[in-house]
NUMAR-256334 format. One line per 5 residues: number of its first residue (from 1); for each residue y, z, x of C-alpha. Coordinates in steps of 0.1 Angstrom, whole numbers. Each point is the difference from the previous one (the first is absolute). Layout:
% NUMAR-256334
NUM) Y,Z,X ~ ...;
This chain:
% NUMAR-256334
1) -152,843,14 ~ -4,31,-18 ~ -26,21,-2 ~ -19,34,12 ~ -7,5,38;
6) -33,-15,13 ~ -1,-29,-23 ~ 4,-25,23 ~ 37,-7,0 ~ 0,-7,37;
11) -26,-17,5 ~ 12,-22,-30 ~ 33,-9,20 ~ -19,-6,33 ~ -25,-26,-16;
16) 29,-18,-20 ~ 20,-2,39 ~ -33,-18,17 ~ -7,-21,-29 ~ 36,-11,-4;
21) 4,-2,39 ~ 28,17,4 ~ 14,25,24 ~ -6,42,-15 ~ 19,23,7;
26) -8,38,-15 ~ 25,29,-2 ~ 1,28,-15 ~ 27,13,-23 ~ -4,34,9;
31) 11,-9,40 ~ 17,-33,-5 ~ 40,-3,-4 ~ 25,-29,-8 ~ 2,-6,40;
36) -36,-8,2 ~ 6,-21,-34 ~ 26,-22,16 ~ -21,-2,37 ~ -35,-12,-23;
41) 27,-27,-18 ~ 14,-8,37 ~ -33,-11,13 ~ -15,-12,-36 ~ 30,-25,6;
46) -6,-12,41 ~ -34,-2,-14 ~ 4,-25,-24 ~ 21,-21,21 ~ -20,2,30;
51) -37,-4,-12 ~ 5,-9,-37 ~ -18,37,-6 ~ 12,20,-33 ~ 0,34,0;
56) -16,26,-26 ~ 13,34,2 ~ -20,28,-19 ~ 18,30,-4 ~ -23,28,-10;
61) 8,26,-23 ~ 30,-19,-10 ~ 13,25,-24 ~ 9,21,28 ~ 28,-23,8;
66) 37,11,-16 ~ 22,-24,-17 ~ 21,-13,34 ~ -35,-5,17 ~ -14,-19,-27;
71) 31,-17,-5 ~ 1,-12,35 ~ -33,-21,-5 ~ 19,-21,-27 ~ 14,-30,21;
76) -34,-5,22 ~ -17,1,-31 ~ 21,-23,-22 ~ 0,-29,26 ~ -37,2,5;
81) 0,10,36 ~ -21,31,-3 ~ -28,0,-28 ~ -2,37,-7 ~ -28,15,-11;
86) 10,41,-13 ~ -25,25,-4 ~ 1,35,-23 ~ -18,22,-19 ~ 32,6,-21;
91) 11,-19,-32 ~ 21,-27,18 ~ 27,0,-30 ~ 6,31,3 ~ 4,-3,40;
96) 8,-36,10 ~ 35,-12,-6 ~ -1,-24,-29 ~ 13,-30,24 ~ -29,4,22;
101) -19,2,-31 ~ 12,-28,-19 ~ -10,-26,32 ~ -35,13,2 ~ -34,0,-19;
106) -18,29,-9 ~ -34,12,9 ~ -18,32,-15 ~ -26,12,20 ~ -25,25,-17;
111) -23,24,18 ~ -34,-12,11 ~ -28,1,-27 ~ -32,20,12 ~ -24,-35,6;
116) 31,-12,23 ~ 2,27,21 ~ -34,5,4 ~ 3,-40,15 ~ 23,14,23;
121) -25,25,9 ~ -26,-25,6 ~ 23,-24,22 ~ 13,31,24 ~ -40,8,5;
126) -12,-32,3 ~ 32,-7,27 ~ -15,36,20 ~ -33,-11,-4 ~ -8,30,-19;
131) -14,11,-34 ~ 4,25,-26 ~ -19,18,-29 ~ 6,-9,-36 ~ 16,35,-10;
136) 19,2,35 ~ 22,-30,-11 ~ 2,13,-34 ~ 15,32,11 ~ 26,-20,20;
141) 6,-21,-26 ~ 6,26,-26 ~ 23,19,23 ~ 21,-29,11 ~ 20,-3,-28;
146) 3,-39,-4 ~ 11,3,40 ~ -12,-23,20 ~ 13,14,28 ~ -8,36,-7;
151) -37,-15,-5 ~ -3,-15,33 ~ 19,29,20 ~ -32,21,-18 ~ -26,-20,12;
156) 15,-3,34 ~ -4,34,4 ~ -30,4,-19 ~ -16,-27,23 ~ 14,24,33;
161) -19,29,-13 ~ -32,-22,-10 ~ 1,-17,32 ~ -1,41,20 ~ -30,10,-23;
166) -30,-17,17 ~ 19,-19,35 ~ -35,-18,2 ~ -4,-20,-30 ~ 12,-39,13;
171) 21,-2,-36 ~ 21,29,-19 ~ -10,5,-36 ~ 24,20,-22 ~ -16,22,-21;
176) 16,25,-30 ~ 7,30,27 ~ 24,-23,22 ~ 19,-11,-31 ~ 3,38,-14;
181) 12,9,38 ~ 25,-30,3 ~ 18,10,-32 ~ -5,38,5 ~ -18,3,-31;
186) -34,0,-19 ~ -7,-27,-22 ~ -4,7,-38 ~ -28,-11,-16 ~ 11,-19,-33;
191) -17,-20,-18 ~ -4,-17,-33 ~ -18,27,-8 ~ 22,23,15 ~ 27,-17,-19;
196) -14,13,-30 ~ -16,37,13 ~ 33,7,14 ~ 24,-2,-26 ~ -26,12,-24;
201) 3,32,21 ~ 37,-3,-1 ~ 5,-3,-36 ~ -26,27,-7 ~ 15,22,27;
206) 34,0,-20 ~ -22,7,-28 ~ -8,29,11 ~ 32,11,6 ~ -9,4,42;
211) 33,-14,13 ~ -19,7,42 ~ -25,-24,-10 ~ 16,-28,-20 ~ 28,-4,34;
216) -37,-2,22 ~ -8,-28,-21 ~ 34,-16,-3 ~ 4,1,36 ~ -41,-13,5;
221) 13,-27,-20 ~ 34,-10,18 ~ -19,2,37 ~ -25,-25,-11 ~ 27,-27,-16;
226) -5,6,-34 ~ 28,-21,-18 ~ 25,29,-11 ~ 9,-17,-34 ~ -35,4,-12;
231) 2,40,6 ~ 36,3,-13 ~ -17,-20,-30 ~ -32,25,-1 ~ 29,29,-1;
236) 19,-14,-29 ~ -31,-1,-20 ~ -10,32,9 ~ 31,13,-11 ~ -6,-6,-36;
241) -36,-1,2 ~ -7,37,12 ~ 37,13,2 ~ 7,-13,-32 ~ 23,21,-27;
246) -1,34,26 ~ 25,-15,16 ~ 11,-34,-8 ~ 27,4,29 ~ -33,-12,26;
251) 3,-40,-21 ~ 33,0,15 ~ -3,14,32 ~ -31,-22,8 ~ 18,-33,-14;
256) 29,12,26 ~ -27,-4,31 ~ -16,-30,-16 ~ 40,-12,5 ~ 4,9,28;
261) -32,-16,15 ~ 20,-33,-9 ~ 36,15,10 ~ -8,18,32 ~ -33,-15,12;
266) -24,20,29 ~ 1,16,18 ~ 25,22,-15 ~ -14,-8,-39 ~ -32,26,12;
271) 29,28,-2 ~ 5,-9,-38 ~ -36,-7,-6 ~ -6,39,12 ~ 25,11,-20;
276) -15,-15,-27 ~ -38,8,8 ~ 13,41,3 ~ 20,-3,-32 ~ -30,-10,-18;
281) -22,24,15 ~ 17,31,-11 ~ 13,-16,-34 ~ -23,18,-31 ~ -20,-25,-14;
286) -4,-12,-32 ~ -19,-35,-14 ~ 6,8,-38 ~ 18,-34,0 ~ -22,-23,16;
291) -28,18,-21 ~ 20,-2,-29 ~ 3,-37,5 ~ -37,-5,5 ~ -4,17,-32;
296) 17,-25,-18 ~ -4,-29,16 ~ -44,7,-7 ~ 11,8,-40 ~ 20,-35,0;
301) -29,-20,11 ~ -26,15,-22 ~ 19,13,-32 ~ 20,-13,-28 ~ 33,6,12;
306) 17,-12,-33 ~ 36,-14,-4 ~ 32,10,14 ~ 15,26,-29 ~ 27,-21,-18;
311) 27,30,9 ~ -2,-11,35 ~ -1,-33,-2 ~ 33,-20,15 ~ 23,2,-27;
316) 29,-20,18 ~ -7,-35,-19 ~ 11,-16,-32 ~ -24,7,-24 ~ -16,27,19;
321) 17,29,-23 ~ -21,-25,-32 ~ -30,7,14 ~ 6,36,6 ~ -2,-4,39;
326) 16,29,13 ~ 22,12,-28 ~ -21,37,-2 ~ 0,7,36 ~ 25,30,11;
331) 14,8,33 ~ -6,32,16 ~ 35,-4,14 ~ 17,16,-29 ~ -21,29,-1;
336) 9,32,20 ~ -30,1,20 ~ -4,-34,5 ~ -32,-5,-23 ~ -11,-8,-32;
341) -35,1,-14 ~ -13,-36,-3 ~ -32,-23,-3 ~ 3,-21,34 ~ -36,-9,3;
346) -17,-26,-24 ~ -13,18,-33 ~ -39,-7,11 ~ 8,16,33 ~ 26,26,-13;
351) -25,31,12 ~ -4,-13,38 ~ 11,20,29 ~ -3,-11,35 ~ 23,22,20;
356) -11,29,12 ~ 24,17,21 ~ -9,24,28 ~ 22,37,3 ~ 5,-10,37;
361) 38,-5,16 ~ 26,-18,-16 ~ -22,-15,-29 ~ -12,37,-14 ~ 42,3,-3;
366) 3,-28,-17 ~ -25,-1,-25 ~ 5,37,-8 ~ 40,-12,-7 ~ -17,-31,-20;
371) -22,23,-24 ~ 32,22,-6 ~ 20,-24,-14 ~ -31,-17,-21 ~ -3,33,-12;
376) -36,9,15 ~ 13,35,16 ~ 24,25,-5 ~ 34,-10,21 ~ 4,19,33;
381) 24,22,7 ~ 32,-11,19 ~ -6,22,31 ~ -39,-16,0 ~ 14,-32,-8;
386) 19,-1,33 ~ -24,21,20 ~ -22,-32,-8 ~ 28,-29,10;
C-alpha cells in the first residue's frame, strides 16, 4: 500500500488479518533486519503445520528496506507462506525491488478528504463520550493535512485541555480555543467570502506595487489551505494584466512558480510563490496591452471590421498569386531597420489605434526604439542608446 501517513494504511492491513483469519505480524522497516525476516518465516512455517494458521507480515515503511533485506523476503513470499502486506509513503517503483514488485498488487492511498476526516472526528468523540463545536473541528480538519493520524493526535490533546477548562461539567466539549492550543496556532478565518476578499486584496496589493502587504496575504492565504495552484494561477495573470509590457520578464517568472506548484509541491512551492508575489510587487506596471486588447476586441463587435487586405492574405496556394493573395506584401526583413511602411489593418479600419503604451520600465524603452525605426523621432545617440539598454 502506498500512500501519505495517517491514511489508514495500518489499520487497512489489521482489518484484512481478522477478516482473512490469519495470524499478523507488524514490523517495522526502520528496526527490523533479515534475522528477524527468517525468525517471522520460522514460526509463519510451525504455524501452518501445527494449527493450519497462515501468517500475514506487514512490514511498514517498506521502502526503508535495502536490496538484500527486501531480497530475503522473496522465498517466504513466492511459496505463499507469509502474505505480506508493505507499507510506504514512497513511490514503490522507485523503492521496492522489481521481484517483490512483480508478485504483488498495488494499492494507492490518497490523503483523507475534509467530509472523511471530519467522520473520524465524530467517531473519536462519540468513543470519549465527548463533543465538539462546528469551527473547532474545522480548524483540526484544515490543519491536518489529509492526516488522519495528525487529526486525532490534535483532538486528543485538544480534548486534555477542554477536559482542564471547567473540571465540573459531567462531559468535555471542545470548543475553537482548545483546537488553536492543540496545534499551537490561531485559526484563520476563511471563507467563501474570504476566498474572494482575500485574493482580491492580494492582487490589488501587488497592484500597488506594496511587496509587505501582498506576502501578508499570500501567507493569509497558505495558513488557511487555499489550493496553491489557484494563487500561482492569480500571479500569472497578474503578470500580464498589471505588469504587462514594463517588464514582460514577470510572465515568465510567474509561469516558473505556477511550474513549480506542479514540480515541487508545498510546502516548499510557498518559497517560489513569494518569489513570485515580490517580483511582481516591485515590477513597474503597465496594462497598455490588456487595454489595448479591450480596445479592439469592443471595435470588432460593434464596427465593420472589413476584409483581410489581399497583400496579407496566405499566398502559399496554387492559384493564390491569380487572385492577387499576397503577391504586394513586403517583408520588413530586407530592410535595414527591420520595417517597412505598410496597410496591416482592413482599409475601413485603417485609422484605428488601440495601443497605448505607458513611458514606464522596459516598455517606455521599447516603444521609444519602435518609433525610431518607424521614423516617429529623431534616432538617439549611441551613448543614449546604450545608457537606455
Amino acid at each position: 500500500m502506498w500512500g501519505p501517513p495517517g491514511t489508514g494504511k495500518t489499520t487497512i492491513a489489521r482489518l484484512i488479518a481478522q477478516a482473512s483469519s490469519k495470524e499478523f505480524i507488524p514490523l517495522s522497516a526502520v528496526t527490523a533486519t533479515v534475522k528477524d525476516i527468517r525468525e517471522v518465516s520460522a514460526a509463519a512455517q510451525e504455524r501452518l503445520g501445527a494449527r493450519g494458521l497462515g501468517t500475514i507480515l506487514f512490514l511498514d515503511e517498506i521502502h526503508r528496506f535495502t536490496k538484500a533485506q527486501q531480497d530475503a523476503l522473496l522465498p517466504a513470499v513466492e511459496t505463499g507462506l507469509l502474505v505480506l502486506i508493505g507499507a510506504t509513503t514512497e513511490n514503490p517503483y522507485f523503492e521496492v525491488n522489481p521481484p517483490l514488485m512483480s508478485r504483488s498488487t498495488l494499492f494507492r492511498l490518497r490523503v483523507l478528504d475534509p467530509e472523511a476526516l471530519r467522520q473520524l472526528a465524530r467517531r473519536a468523540l462519540d468513543s470519549e463520550q465527548a463533543s465538539a463545536d462546528s469551527d473547532a473541528v474545522d480548524h483540526l480538519v484544515d490543519r491536518s493535512g489529509g492526516d488522519g493520524r495528525h487529526l486525532l493526535t490534535s483532538l486528543e490533546v485538544a480534548l486534555a485541555l477542554a477536559s482542564t477548562r471547567d473540571p465540573s461539567e459531567s462531559s468535555v466539549r471542545v470548543v475553537l480555543e482548545d483546537a488553536e492550543g492543540a496545534l499551537g496556532a490561531s485559526a484563520v478565518r476563511y471563507g467563501q467570502d474570504d476566498h474572494y476578499d482575500v485574493i482580491s486584496a492580494f492582487i490589488k496589493s501587488i497592484r500597488g506595487s506594496d511587496p509587505d502587504a501582498a506576502l501578508h496575504w499570500l501567507a493569509r492565504m497558505l495558513a488557511a489551505g487555499e489550493d496553491a495552484r489557484f494563487i500561482a494561477r492569480r500571479l500569472v495573470i497578474a503578470a500580464s494584466e498589471d505588469v504587462g509590457m514594463a517588464d514582460p520578464f514577470a510572465l515568465l517568472i510567474a509561469n516558473a512558480a505556477a511550474q513549480a506548484v506542479e514540480f515541487v509541491g508545498l510546502p516548499e512551492a510557498r518559497i517560489n510563490l513569494a518569489q513570485a508575489t515580490v517580483h511582481l510587487a516591485l515590477a513597474p506596471k503597465s496594462n497598455s496591452a490588456y487595454q489595448g486588447l479591450l480596445a479592439a476586441a469592443a471595435e470588432v463587435e460593434t464596427s465593420v471590421i472589413g476584409e483581410v487586405p489581399p497583400h496579407l492574405r496566405d499566398g502559399h496556394y496554387q492559384g493564390a498569386q491569380h487572385l492577387g493573395h499576397g503577391t504586394d506584401y513586403r517583408t520588413p526583413h530586407g530592410d535595414p531597420r527591420g520595417w517597412i511602411e505598410q496597410q496591416y489593418l482592413p482599409e475601413e479600419l485603417s485609422d484605428s489605434s488601440y495601443y497605448v503604451p505607458t513611458a514606464n520600465g522596459a516598455e517606455g524603452r521599447l516603444v521609444e526604439r519602435w518609433r525610431e525605426r518607424r521614423g516617429d523621432i529623431p534616432k538617439s545617440d549611441p551613448a543614449s542608446d546604450k545608457n537606455m539598454s
